[in-house]
C-alpha positions in Angstrom: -10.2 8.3 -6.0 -8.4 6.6 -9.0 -4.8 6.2 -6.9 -6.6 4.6 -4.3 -8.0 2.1 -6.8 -4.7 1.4 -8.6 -3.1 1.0 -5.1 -5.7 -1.2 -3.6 -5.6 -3.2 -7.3 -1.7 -3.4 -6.4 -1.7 -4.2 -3.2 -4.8 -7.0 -3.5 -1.9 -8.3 -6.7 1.1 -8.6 -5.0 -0.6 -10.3 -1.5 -2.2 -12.8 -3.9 1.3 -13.3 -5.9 3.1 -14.0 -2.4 1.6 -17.0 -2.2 2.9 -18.6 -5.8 6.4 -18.2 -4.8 7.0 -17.0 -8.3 9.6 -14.5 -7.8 9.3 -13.0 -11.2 5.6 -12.0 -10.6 6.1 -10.7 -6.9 9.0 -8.4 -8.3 6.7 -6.9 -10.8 3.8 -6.5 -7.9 6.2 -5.0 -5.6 8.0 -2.6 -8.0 4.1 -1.5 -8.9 3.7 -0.8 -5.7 6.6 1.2 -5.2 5.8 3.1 -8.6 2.1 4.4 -6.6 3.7 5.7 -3.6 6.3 7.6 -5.2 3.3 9.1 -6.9 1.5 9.5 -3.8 1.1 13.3 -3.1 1.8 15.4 -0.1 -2.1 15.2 1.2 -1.7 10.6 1.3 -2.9 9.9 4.6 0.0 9.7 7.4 -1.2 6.0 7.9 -1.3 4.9 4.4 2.2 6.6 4.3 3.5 4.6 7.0 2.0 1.0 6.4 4.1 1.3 2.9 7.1 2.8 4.1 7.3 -0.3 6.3 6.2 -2.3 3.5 3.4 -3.5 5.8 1.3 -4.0 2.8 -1.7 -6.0 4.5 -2.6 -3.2 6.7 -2.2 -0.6 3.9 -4.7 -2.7 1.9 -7.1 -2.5 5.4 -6.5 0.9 6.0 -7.3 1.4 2.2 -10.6 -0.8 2.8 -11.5 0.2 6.1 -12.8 3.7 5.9 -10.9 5.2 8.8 -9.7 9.0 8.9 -7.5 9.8 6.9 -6.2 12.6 9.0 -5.0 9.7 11.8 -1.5 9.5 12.7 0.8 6.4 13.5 1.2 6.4 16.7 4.8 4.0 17.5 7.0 6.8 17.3 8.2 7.0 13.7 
């Protein structure tokens, strides 16, 4: 799936970036990140959903990479 790619592609970007400390290239990253999930439809896995709503970017990126159902639910509560 294309969005998968360009969110994976994002993601990848902006944890690479975190590490140069240069602010200027983490904002863009992040504000390309935030540009995908607003463009993320209704059917985005409930887990990919949640890892970026909690801007828990790392575990979106495994989730993305891992394979796992996309039907699974988080399971804290929220």
């Amino acid at each position: 799936m294309r969005g998968d790619q360009q969110l994976r592609e994002a993601l990848e970007d902006f944890i690479r970036l975190s590490a140069t400390r240069d602010g200027t290239q983490i904002a863009a990253a992040l504000n390309r990140i935030l540009e995908l999930e607003r463009q993320l439809g209704e059917d985005a896995p409930p887990m990919l959903r949640h890892y970026l709503e909690r801007r828990s970017y790392q575990k979106a990126l495994d989730f993305l990479n891992s394979g796992r159902p996309e039907t699974e639910t988080p399971q804290c509560g929220h």
